[in-house]
C-alpha positions as CSV (number, residue, x, y, z in Angstrom):
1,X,123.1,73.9,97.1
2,X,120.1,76.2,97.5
3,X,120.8,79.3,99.4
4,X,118.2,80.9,102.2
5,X,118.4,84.3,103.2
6,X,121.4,84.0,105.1
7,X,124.1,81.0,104.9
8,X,126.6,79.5,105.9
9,X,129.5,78.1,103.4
10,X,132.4,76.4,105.0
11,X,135.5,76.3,102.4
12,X,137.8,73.1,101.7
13,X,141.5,73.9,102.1
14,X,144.3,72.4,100.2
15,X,147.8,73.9,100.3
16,X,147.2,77.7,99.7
17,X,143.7,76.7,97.5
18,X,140.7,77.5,99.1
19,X,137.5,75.3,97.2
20,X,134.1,74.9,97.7
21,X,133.2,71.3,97.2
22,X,134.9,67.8,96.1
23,X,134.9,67.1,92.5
24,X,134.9,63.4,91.0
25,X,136.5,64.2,87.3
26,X,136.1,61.0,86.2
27,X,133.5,59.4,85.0
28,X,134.0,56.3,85.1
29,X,134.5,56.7,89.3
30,X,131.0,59.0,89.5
31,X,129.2,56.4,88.1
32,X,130.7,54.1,91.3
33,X,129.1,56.6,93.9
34,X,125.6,56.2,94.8
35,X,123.7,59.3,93.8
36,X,122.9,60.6,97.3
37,X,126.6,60.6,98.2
38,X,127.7,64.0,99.2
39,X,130.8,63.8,96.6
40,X,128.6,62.8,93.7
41,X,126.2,65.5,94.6
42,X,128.8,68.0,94.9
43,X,130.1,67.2,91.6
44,X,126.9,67.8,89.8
45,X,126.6,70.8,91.1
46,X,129.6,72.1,90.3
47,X,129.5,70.3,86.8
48,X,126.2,71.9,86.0
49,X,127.5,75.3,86.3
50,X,130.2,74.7,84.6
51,X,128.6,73.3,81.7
52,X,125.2,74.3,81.4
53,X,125.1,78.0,84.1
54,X,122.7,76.6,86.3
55,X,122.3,78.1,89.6
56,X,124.4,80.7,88.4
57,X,123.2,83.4,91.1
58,X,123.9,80.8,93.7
59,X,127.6,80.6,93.0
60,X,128.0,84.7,92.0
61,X,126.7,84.7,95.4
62,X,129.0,82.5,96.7
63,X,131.5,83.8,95.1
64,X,130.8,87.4,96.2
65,X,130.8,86.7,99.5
66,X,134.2,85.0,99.5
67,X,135.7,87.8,98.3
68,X,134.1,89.7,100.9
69,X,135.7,87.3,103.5
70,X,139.2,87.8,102.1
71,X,138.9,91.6,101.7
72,X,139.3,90.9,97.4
73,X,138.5,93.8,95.3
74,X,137.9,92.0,92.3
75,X,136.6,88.9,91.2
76,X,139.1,87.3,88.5
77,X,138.4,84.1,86.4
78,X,141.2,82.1,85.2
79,X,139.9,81.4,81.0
80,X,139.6,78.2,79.4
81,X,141.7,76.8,77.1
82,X,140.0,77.5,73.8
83,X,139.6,80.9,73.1
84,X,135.9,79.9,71.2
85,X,134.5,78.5,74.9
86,X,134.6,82.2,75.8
87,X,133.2,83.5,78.1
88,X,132.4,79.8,79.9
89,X,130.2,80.5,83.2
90,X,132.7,82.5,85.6
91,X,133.9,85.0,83.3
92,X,129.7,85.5,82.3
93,X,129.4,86.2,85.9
94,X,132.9,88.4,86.3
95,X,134.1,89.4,83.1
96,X,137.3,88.4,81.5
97,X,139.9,90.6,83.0
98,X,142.3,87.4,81.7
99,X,141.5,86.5,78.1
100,X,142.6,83.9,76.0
101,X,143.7,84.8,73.1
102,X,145.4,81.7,71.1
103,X,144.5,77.9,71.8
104,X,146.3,76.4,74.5
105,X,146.1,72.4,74.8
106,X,144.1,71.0,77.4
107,X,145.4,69.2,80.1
108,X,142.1,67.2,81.2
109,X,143.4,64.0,81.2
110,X,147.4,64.4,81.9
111,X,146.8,67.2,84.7
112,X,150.6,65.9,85.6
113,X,152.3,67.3,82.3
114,X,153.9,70.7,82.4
115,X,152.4,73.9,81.2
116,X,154.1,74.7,77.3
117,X,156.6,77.5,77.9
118,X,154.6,79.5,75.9
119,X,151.7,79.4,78.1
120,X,152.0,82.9,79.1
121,X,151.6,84.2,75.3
122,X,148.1,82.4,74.9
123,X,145.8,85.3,77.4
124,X,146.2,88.9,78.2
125,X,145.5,90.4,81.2
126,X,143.1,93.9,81.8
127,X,144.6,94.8,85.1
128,X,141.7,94.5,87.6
129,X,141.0,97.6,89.9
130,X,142.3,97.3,93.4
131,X,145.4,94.9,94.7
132,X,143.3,92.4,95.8
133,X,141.7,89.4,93.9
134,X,139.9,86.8,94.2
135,X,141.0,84.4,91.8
136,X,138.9,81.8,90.6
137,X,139.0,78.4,88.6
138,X,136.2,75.7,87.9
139,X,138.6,72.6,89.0
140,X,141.6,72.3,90.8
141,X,143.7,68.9,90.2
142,X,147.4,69.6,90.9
143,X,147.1,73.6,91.0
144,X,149.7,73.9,88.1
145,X,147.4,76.4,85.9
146,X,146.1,78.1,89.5
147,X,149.8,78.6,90.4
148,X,150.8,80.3,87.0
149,X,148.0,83.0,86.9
150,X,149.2,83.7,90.7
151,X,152.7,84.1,89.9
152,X,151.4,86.6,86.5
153,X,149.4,88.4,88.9
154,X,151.7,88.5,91.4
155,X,154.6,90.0,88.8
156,X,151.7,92.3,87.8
157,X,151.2,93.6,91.6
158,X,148.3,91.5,92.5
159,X,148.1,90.1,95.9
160,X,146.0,86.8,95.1
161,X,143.8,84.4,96.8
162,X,143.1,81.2,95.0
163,X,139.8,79.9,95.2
164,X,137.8,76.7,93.1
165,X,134.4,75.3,92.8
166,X,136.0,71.8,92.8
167,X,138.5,70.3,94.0
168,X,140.0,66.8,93.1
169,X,138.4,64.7,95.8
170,X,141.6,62.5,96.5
171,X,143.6,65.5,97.5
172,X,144.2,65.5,101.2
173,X,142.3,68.8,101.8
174,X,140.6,69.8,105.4
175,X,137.7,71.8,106.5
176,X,138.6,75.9,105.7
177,X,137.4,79.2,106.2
178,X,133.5,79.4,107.0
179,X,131.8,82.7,104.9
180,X,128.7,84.1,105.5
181,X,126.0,84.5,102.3
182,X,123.6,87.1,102.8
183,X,121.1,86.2,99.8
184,X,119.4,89.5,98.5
185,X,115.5,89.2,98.6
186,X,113.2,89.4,96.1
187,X,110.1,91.5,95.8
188,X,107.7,88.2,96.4
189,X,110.2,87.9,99.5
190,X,109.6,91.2,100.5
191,X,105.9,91.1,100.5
192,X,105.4,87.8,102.4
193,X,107.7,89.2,105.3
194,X,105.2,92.2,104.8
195,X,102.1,90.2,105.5
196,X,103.7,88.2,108.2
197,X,104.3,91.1,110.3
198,X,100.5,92.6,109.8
199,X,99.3,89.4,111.2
């Protein structure tokens, strides 16, 4: 997804989760899609953010805009499980107001298995400013790690509003919220809309 100087997003809606594109997990089913589908292209995108930060302005933009839409004062990333994959790409965009802070184990491939009780002793939280967040994960499957950071935020104060980059694509999610990008300009930008209006 490349931005223009104004865009439009419209968000995917599942339950309370609000996403921005389908997400294939496994591999073994991407490699069943042709390459111009829309779900396969999706899923790059989002993977190679996730993995390598490319695009990265795109989805800060995005991302900023969302919380715009939802009148969030802060951006929040939810942290990955390994305390040594800090920061991965959202938290290098927004900080790491959550933290992990002991190894947790990952639940990649049994998204169906309960969170450990002591899930809430593996991150601390520095409480964002405002009451408002935007909180944010890389993939939603079943929403169990999305839904404990809301109820943690939510004993903390925090009004939250749960947003994705991906979301499983056999969820029975619908068409959501539309937000408006307004893509800052750069100086080569500038200049051309110069010239343009001297001609």
């Amino acid at each position: 997804m490349i931005l223009n100087h104004h865009s439009h997003c419209r968000l995917l809606k599942w339950a309370n989760f609000h996403a921005l594109k389908p997400y294939i997990p496994a591999l073994s089913i991407l490699r069943n899609e042709p390459r111009d589908s829309a779900a396969a292209q999706a899923t790059s995108w989002v993977y190679e953010f996730k993995a390598h930060f490319k695009e990265a302005e795109d989805f800060r933009m995005i991302l900023e805009a969302a919380a715009a839409h939802f009148s969030a004062d802060a951006i929040v990333p939810i942290p990955p499980s390994d305390p040594e994959r800090q920061p991965n790409s959202l938290q290098k965009l927004f900080g790491m107001p959550i933290r992990r802070t002991e190894p947790i184990e990952t639940r990649k491939y049994n998204h169906h298995r309960f969170l450990p009780e002591h899930y809430s002793r593996t991150y601390e939280v520095k409480p964002p400013e405002g009451r408002r967040v935007l909180l944010v994960d890389d993939v939603l499957r079943t929403g169990a790690t999305m839904n404990h950071f809301i109820a943690a935020m939510g004993r903390m104060g925090f009004e939250t509003i749960p947003l994705v980059l991906g979301i499983y694509y056999r969820l029975s999610y619908v068409e959501g919220d539309s937000i408006s990008i307004f893509v800052r300009k750069t100086e080569v930008d500038e200049a051309l809309d110069e010239m343009i209006l001297k001609i």
